[in-house]
C-alpha positions as CSV (number, residue, x, y, z in Angstrom):
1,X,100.9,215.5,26.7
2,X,98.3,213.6,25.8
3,X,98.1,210.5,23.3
4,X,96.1,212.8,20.8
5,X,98.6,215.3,20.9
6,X,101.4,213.6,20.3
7,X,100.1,211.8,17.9
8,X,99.7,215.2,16.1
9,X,102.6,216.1,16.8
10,X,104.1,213.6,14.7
11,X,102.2,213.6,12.0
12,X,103.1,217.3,11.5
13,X,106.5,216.6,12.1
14,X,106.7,214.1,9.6
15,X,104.9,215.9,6.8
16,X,107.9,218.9,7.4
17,X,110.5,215.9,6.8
18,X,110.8,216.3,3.1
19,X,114.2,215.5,1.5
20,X,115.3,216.3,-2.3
21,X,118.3,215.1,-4.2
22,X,120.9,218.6,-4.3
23,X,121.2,219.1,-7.9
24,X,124.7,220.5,-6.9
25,X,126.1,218.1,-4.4
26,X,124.2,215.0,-4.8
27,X,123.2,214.8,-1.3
28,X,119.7,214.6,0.3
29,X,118.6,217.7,1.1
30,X,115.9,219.0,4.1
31,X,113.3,221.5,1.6
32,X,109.9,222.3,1.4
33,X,109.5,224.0,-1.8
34,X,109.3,222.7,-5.2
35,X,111.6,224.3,-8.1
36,X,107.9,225.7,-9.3
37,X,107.8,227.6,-6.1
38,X,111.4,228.4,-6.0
39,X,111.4,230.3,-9.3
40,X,107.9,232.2,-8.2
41,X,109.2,233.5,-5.0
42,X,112.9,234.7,-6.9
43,X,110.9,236.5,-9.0
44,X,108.9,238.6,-6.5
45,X,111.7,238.8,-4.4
46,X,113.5,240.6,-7.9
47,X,110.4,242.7,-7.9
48,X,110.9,244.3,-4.6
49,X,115.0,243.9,-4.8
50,X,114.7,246.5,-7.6
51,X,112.5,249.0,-5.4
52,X,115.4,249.3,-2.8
53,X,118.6,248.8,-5.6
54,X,118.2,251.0,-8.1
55,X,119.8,249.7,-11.6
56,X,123.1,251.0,-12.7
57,X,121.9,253.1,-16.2
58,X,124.7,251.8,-18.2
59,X,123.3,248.8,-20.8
60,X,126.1,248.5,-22.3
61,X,127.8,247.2,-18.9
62,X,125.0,245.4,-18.1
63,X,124.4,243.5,-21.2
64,X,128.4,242.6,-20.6
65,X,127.9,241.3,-17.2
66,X,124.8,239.6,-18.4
67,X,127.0,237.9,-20.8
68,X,129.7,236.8,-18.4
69,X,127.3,235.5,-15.8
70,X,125.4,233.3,-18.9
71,X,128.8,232.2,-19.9
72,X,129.5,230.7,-16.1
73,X,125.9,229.4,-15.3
74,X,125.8,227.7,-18.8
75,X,128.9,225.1,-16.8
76,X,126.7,224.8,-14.1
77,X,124.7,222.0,-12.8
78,X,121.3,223.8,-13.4
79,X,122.4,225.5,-16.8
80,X,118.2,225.3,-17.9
81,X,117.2,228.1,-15.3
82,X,116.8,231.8,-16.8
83,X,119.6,233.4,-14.7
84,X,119.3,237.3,-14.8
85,X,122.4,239.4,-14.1
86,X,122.1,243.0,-12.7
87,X,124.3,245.4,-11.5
88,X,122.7,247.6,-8.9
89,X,123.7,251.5,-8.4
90,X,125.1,251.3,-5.4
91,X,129.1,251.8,-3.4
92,X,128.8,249.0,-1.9
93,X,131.3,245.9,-1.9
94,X,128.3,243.3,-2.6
95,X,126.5,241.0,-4.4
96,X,123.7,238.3,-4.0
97,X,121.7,236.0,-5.3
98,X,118.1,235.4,-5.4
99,X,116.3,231.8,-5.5
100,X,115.6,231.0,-9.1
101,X,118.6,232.8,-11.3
102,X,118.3,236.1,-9.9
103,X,121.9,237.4,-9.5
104,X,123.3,241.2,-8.5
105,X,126.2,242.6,-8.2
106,X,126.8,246.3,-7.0
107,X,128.9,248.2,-8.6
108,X,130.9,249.4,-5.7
109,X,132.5,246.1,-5.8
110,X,133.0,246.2,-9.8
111,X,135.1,248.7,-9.1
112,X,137.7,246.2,-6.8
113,X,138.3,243.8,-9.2
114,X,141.1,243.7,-12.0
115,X,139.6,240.9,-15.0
116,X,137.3,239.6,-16.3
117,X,137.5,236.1,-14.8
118,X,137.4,237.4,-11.1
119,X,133.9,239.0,-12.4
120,X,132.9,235.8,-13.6
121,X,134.1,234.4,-10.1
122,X,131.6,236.4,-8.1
123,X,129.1,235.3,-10.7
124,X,130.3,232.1,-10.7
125,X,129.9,232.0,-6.6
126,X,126.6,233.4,-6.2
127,X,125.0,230.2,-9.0
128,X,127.2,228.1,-7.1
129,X,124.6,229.4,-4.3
130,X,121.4,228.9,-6.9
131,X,122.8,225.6,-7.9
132,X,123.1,224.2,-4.8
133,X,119.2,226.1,-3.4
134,X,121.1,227.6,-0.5
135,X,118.4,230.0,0.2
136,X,115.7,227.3,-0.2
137,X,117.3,225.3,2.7
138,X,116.9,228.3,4.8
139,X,113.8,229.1,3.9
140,X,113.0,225.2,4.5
141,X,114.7,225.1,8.0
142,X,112.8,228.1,9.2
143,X,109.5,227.4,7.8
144,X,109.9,223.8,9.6
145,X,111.7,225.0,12.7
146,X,108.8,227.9,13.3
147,X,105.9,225.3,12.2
148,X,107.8,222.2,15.1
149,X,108.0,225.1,17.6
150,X,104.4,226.2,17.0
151,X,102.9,222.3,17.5
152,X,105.3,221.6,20.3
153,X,103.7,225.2,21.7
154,X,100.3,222.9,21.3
155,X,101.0,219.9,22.2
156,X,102.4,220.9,25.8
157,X,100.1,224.4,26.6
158,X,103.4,225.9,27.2
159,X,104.4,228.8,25.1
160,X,108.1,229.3,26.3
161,X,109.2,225.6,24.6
162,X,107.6,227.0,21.6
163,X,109.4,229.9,21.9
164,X,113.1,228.0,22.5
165,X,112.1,225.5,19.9
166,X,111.8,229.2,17.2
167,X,115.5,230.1,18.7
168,X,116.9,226.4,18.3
169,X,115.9,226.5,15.0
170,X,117.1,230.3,14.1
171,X,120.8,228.9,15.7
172,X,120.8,225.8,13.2
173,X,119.7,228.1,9.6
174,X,122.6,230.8,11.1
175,X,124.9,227.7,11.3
176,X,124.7,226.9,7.7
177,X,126.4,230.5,6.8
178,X,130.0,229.0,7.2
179,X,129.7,225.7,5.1
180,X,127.6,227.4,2.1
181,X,129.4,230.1,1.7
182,X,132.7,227.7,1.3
183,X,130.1,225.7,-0.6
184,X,129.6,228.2,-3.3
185,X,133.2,229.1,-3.8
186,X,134.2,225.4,-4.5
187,X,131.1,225.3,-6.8
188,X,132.0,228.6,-8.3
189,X,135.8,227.7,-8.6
190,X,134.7,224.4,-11.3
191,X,131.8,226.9,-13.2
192,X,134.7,228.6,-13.9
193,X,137.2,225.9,-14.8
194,X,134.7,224.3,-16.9
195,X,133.5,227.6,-18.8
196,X,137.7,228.2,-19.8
197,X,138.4,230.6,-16.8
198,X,140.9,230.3,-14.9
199,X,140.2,229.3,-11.6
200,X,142.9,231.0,-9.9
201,X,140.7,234.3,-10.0
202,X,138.2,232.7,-7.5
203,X,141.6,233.1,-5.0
204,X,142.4,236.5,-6.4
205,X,138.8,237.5,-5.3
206,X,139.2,236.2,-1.8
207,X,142.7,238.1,-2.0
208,X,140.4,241.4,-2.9
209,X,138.0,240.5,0.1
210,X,141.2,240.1,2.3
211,X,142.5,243.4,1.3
212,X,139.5,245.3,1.7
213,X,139.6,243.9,5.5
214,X,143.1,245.2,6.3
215,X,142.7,248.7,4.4
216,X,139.8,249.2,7.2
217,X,141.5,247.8,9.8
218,X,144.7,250.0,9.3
219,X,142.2,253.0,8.3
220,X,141.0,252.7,11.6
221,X,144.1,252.3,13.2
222,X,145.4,255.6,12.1
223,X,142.2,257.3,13.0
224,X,142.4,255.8,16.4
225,X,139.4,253.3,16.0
226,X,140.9,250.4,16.7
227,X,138.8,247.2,17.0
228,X,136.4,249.3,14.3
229,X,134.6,246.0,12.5
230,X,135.3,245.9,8.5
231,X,132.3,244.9,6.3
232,X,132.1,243.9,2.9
233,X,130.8,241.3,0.4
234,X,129.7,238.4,2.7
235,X,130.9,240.0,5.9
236,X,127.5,240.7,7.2
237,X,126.9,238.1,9.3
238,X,129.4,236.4,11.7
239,X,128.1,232.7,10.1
240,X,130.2,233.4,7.1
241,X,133.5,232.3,6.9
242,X,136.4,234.8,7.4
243,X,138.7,235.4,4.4
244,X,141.3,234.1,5.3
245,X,139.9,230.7,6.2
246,X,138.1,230.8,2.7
247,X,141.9,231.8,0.9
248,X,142.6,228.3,2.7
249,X,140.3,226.5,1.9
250,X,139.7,227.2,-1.8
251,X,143.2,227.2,-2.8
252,X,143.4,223.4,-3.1
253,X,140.6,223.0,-5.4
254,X,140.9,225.9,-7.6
255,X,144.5,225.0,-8.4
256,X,143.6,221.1,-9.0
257,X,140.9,222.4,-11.5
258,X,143.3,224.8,-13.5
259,X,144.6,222.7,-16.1
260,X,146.6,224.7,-19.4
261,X,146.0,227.9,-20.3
262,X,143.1,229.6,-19.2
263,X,141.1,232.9,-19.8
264,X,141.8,236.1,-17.3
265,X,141.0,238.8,-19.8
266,X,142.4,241.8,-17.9
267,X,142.0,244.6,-19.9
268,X,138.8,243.7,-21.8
269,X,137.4,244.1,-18.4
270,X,139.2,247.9,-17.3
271,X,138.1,249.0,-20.1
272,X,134.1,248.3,-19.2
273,X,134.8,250.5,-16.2
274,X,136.1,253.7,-17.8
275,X,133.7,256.1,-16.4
276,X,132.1,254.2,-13.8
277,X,131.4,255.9,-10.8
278,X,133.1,255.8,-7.8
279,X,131.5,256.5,-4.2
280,X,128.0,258.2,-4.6
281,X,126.1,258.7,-7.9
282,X,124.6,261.6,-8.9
283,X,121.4,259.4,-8.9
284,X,121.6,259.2,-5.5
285,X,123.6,262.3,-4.5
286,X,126.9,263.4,-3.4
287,X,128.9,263.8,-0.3
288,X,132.0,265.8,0.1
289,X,133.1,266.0,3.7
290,X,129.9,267.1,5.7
291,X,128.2,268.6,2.8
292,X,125.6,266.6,0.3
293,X,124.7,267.9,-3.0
294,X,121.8,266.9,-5.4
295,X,122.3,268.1,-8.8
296,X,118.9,266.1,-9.7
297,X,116.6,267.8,-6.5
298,X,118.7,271.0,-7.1
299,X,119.5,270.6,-3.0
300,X,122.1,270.8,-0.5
301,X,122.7,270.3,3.1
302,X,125.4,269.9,5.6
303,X,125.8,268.0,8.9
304,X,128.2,269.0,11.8
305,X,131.5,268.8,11.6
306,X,132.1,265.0,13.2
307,X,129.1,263.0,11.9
308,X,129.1,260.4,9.8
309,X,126.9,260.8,6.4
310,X,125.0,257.5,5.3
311,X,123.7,257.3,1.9
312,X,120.7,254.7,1.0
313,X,118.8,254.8,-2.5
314,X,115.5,255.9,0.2
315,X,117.1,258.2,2.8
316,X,119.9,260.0,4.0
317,X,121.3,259.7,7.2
318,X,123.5,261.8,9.3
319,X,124.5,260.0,12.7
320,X,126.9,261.7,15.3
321,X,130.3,260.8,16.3
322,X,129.3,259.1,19.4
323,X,126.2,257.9,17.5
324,X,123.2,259.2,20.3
325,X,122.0,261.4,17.5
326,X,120.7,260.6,14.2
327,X,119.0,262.6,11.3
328,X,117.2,260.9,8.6
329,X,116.4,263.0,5.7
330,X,114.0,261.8,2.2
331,X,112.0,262.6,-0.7
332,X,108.3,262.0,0.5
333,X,104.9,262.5,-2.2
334,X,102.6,265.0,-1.5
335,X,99.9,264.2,-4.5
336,X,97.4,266.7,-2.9
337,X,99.3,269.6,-2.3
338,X,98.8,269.5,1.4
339,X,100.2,272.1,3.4
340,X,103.1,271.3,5.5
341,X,101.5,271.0,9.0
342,X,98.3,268.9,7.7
343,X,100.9,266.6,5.6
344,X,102.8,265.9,8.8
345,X,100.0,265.6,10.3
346,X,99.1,263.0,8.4
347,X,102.1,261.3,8.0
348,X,102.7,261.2,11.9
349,X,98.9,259.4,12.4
350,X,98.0,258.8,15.7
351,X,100.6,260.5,17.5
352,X,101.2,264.0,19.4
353,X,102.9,267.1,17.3
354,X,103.6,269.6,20.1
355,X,105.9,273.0,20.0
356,X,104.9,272.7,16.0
357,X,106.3,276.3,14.5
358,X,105.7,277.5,10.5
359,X,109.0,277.8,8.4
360,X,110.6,279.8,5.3
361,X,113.0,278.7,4.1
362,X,115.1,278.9,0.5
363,X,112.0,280.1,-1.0
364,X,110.5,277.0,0.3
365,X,107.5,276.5,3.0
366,X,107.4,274.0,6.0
367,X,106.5,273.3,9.5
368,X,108.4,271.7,11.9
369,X,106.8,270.2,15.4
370,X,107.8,267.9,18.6
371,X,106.5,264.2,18.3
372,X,105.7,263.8,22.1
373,X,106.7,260.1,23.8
374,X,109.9,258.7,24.8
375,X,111.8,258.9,23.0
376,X,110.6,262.5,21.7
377,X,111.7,263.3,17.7
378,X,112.2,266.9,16.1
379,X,110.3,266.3,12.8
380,X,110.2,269.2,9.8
381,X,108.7,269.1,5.9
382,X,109.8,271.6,3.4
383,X,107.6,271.5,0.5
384,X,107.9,271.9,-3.0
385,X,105.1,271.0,-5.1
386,X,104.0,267.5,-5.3
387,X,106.3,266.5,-2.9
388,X,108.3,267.6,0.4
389,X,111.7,266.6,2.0
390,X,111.3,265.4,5.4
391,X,113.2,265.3,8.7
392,X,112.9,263.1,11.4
393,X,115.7,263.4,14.1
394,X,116.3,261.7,17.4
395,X,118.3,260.9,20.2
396,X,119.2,257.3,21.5
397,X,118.8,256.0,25.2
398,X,117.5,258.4,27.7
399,X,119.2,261.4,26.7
400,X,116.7,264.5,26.4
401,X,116.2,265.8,22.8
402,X,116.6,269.1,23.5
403,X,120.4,268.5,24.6
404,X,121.0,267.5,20.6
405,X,117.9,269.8,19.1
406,X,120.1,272.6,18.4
407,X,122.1,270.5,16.0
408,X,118.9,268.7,14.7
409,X,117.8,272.2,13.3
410,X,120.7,273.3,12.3
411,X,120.7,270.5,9.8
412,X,117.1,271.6,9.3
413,X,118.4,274.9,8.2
414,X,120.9,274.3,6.0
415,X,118.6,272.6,3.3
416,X,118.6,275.4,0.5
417,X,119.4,275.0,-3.7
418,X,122.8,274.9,-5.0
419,X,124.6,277.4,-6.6
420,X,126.5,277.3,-10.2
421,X,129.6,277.0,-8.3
422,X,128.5,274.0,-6.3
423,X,126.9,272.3,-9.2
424,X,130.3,270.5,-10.3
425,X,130.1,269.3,-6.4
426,X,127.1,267.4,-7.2
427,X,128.8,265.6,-9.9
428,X,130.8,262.0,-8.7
429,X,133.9,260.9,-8.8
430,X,135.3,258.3,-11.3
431,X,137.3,255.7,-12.8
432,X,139.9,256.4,-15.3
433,X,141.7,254.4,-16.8
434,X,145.8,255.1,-17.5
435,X,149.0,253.1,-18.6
436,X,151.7,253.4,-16.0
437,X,155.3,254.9,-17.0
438,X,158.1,253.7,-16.1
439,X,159.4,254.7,-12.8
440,X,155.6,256.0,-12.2
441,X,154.8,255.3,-8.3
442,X,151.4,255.2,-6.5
443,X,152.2,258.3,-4.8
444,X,152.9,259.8,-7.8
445,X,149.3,259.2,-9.1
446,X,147.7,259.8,-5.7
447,X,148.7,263.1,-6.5
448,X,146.6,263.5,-9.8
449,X,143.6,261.5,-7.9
450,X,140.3,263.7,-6.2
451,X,140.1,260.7,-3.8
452,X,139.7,262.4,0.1
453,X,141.7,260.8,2.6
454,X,144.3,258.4,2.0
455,X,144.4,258.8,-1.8
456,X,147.9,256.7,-1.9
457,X,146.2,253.8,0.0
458,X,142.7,253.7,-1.8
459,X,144.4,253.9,-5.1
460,X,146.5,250.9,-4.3
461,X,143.0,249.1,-3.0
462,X,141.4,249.6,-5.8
463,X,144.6,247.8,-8.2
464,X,144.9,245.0,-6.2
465,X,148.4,246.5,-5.2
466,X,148.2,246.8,-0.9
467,X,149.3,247.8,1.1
468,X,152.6,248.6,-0.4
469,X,153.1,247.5,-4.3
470,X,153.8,249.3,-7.4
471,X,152.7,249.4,-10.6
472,X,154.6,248.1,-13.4
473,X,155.5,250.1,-16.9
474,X,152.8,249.7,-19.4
475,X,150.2,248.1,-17.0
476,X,146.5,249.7,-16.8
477,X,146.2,251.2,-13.9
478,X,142.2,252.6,-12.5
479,X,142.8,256.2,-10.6
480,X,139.4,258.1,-9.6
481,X,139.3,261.8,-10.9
């Protein structure tokens, strides 16, 4: 390398070593974004998080989860930021945060918890994440690490160290999964102290988390799936820490913080989830064993027997048991009326529609055609005014399309309105709310519950009672009907 070069070379590297004081720690931190920028780039982010995470359409909830968050962040070490609390419509067992105060927390997971002060734990974890500019440290380490790898690339001519420089830097951001998350909970575990919680709930979360691991684990056990990988909130990524290392870990603290009596507000909270949905939402659909219904689009459609039925805010997807086939089934505009084949057409651009065939079907017209290449895909639109459902189905590895196409149209097929029978189908389950009599079991109320599957086992989930408690006389109890 020559002197020039290097010479470069440090002088980009050194104007990538900025350091600011962690408002949440103390420490020297590695960033390169102001607060300024921070708050701008949360807020676009919120713009597009909203686009893929639909809002729950409950204010009233919302404006309560607002106000638990605010209580929480005002005990935090950067009370002056604008935090915004959203619960999203989705099943999920989640939530997140966004730089700059932007928090959310699906309702899926609202339905897990059993007060008021483990809600104000999640909260209180994800600001322990603001606090502390978690995401702008990543976003610091991998602007810096992809910039170092780009000069080094420069420097020497050789693209390859440029290239393991990118994947150095990619191993050291994944690294910091383990100590932040752990980060956040001790964070979160003195919001809550501080704003009269008691910080025990932060361990009764990770209790929830813990549970939600073995229900899937013995789940797949007695469907013969063992080794079947649970997810959940914060199990996304192998960086963050297991539960059971974070009970450890976080018991210590929490307890040293608890000091007299502190809130837990158990039923205040129950009672915000009468109603709440359970599973799917009739925003985004139902499914009931391999049927989906759509009271809103006024559709069904069913998958064969065996598949698994995913359910995103932008798609549906229908993947076979030994997941070499997938159907993926949306709601697509079609502003200017276009027919069916010059709409695929168009949607397809460049590529090759081969074997392409009209359809009628459910008093609706389509076309359905071949996209030629490897791998090949069986795509069909149905329209109906301003807009068309589309299919695009394909098969993984090198097996031939045609050995799954008869499936793939048999989906196809089966798209048609629902009846009046079937329109309570398209409605979702949810929480109710009961006070448990005396000698009452959880198999007792499994048997009043709609829940599929292990009704018993779920029901226990969902009141923080598994895998084999029982609820006590006079204590709310959530059941799904």
């Amino acid at each position: 390398m020559s002197l020039r070069c290097s010479l470069l070379l440090l002088l980009i590297v050194g104007q990538l070593l900025g350091c600011a004081q962690n408002p949440a720690t103390g420490r020297s931190d590695f960033v390169l974004m102001s607060e300024q920028e921070e708050l701008e780039l949360g807020r676009r982010y919120s713009q597009e998080i909203l686009k893929q995470y639909p809002r729950y359409p409950d204010e009233k909830l919302q404006a309560y989860v607002q106000q638990v968050g605010e209580r929480v962040a005002r005990h935090s070490h950067r009370s002056q930021l604008d935090y915004r609390f959203t619960v999203v419509d989705s099943p999920d067992i989640n939530a997140f945060a966004l730089p700059g105060g932007y928090i959310y927390i699906h309702r899926g997971l609202l339905a897990y918890l059993n007060s008021e002060a483990e809600l104000a734990a999640v909260l209180g974890h994800e600001v322990g994440h603001v606090t502390a500019r978690h995401s702008v440290q990543q976003q610091s380490q991998s602007s810096a690490w992809n910039v170092l790898g780009q000069a080094v690339a420069i420097g020497t001519g050789i693209g390859a160290v440029g290239d393991l420089t990118n994947v150095l830097g990619n191993a050291v951001v994944r690294g910091y999964g383990r100590d932040m998350e752990l980060e956040a909970d001790g964070l979160g575990a003195q919001y809550l102290a501080r704003s009269g919680y008691d910080p025990q709930a932060m361990i009764e979360v990770v209790k929830v988390l813990k549970s939600q691991e073995d229900f899937a684990r013995d789940q797949a056990a007695t469907q013969g799936q063992e080794g079947r990988a649970a997810s959940g909130y914060h199990g996304l990524f192998d960086t963050h820490p297991d539960n059971d290392q974070r009970l450890q870990q976080v018991l210590g603290p929490a307890q040293a913080l608890a000091t007299g009596r502190q809130e837990i507000s158990r039923e205040t909270f129950l009672q915000h989830l009468q109603g709440l949905p359970f599973g799917d939402s009739a925003a985004s659909g139902v499914r009931r064993g391999q049927q989906f219904y759509h009271a809103g689009l006024n559709v069904t459609l069913a998958f064969p027997n065996g598949w698994d039925i995913i359910n995103r805010p932008d798609a549906l997807i229908g993947r076979a048991a030994d997941q070499q086939a997938f159907v993926v089934f949306s709601l697509e505009a079609n502003p200017e009326r276009l027919s069916p084949a010059k709409w695929l057409a168009q949607r397809v651009g460049g590529e090759r529609l081969v074997d392409g065939k009209a359809l009628s079907q459910a008093g609706l017209r389509g076309y359905s055609a071949l996209v030629a290449g490897t791998p090949a895909r069986r795509v069909a639109v149905l329209q109906q005014g301003e807009r068309v459902y589309l299919f695009i189905a394909a098969v993984r590895g090198h097996a031939a399309l045609a050995s799954r196409d008869a499936e793939f149209q048999q989906v196809i097929g089966s798209l048609r309105p629902l009846t009046d029978a079937e329109r309570p189908l398209a409605e979702p389950l949810r929480l109710a709310l009961v006070r448990a009599k005396a000698g009452q079991t959880m198999a007792d109320l499994a048997r009043q519950s709609k829940l599929p599957g292990d009704a018993e086992a779920t029901l226990r989930l969902l009141n923080n009672l598994y895998p084999a408690g029982e609820p006590s006389a006079g204590s709310w109890l959530k059941l799904v009907r």
